[in-house]
N, C-alpha and C positions, 0 to 999 in steps of 0.2 A: 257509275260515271265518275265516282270522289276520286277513284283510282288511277283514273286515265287521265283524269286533270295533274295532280300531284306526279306524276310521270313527266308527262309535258315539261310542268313549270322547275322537275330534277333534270331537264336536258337541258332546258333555257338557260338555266343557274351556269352549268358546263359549258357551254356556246358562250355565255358571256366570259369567261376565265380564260377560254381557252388560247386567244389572243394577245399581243404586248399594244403598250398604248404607247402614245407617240413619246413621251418622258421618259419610259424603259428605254425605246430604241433610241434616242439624244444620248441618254447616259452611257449606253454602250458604245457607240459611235464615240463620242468625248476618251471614255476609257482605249479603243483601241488610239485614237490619238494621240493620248500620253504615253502610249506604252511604245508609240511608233516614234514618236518625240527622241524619245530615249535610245532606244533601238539602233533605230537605222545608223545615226553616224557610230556608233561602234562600232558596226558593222562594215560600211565604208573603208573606217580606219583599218580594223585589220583586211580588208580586201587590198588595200596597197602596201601595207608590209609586207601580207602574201604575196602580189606581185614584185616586191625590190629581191625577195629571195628567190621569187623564180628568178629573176633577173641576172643576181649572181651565180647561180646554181647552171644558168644556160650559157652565160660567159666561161663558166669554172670548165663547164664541156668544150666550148669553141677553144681555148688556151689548150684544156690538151690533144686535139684535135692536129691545134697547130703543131705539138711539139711530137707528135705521131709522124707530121707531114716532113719537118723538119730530120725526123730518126731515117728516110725512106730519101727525102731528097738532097740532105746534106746542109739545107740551110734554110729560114725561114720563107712563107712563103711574100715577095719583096714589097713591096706598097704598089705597085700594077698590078700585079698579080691579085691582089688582095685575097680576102677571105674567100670568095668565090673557087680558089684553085683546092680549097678543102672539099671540094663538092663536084668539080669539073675540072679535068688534067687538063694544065697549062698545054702549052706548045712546045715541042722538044724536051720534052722532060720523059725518061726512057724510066727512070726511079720509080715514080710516082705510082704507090701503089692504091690510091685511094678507091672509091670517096672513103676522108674520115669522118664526115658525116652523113646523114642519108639524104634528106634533103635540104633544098635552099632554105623555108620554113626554118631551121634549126640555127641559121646566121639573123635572125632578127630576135629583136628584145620581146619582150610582152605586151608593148604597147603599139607593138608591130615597126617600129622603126631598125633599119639594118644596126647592127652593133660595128661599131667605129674601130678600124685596126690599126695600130702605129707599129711601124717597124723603128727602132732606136738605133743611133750610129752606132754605139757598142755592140748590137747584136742582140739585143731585147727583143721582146714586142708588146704591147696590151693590145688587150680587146676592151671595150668601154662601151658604157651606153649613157645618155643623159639625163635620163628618170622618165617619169611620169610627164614632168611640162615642156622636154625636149630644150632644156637650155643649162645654159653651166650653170652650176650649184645646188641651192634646195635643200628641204631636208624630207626627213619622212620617206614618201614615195616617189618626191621629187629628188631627193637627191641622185649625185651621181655614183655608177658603182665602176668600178676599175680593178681586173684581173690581168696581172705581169706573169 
């Protein structure tokens, strides 16, 4: 019977171990707070870099989209017409060999706002977007990006 006892009281020992007490899990709970403390807004941060470069990078497309449109119909597409006509032939236009791009999805920024088209007296044009906060200026991922 010495045997059977000492058994028991070598499982007991292990059932109480096996366990975290309320102090371990605070302490871990606290640490992944620190580490989230830290963490996240870097992460953040570069989630909006990332998007200002998508941003310019889907502008850099729409610009030469436009000047594809321009090589096909002789001249930019006019401020009615707007961006739209890179993706759906205007009216009376025999040229027009588009789409140059595939769909509408590809005339909006990243933060799904459309990208803004100026046609310039001279004969220019930009496509533009106004960042992250949808207003003039900003920096970061707020600012604005502009492709002529």
């Amino acid at each position: 019977m010495a045997g059977l006892n000492t058994g028991r009281k070598i499982k007991q020992r292990r059932d109480e171990r096996a366990g975290y007490t309320l102090t371990e899990m605070l302490v871990v709970v606290a640490i992944i707070g620190l580490i989230s403390a830290v963490v996240i807004p870097q992460v953040m941060g570069q989630m909006g870099k990332a998007q200002s470069r998508a941003a310019k990078l889907k502008a850099q497309t729409v610009a030469a989209a436009v000047e594809l449109y321009s090589g096909d119909v002789g001249h930019f597409p006019t401020a009615e017409e707007g961006l739209i006509a890179l993706v759906q032939r205007p009216g009376g236009l025999d040229s027009w060999t588009g789409p140059y791009l595939r769909t509408k999805e590809e005339l909006l920024d990243p933060w799904g706002q459309p990208f803004q088209y100026t046609v310039g007296e001279g004969g220019g044009f930009s496509v533009s977007t106004l960042g992250a906060d949808k207003k003039p200026g900003g920096e970061g991922a707020d600012r604005d990006i502009s492709v002529q």
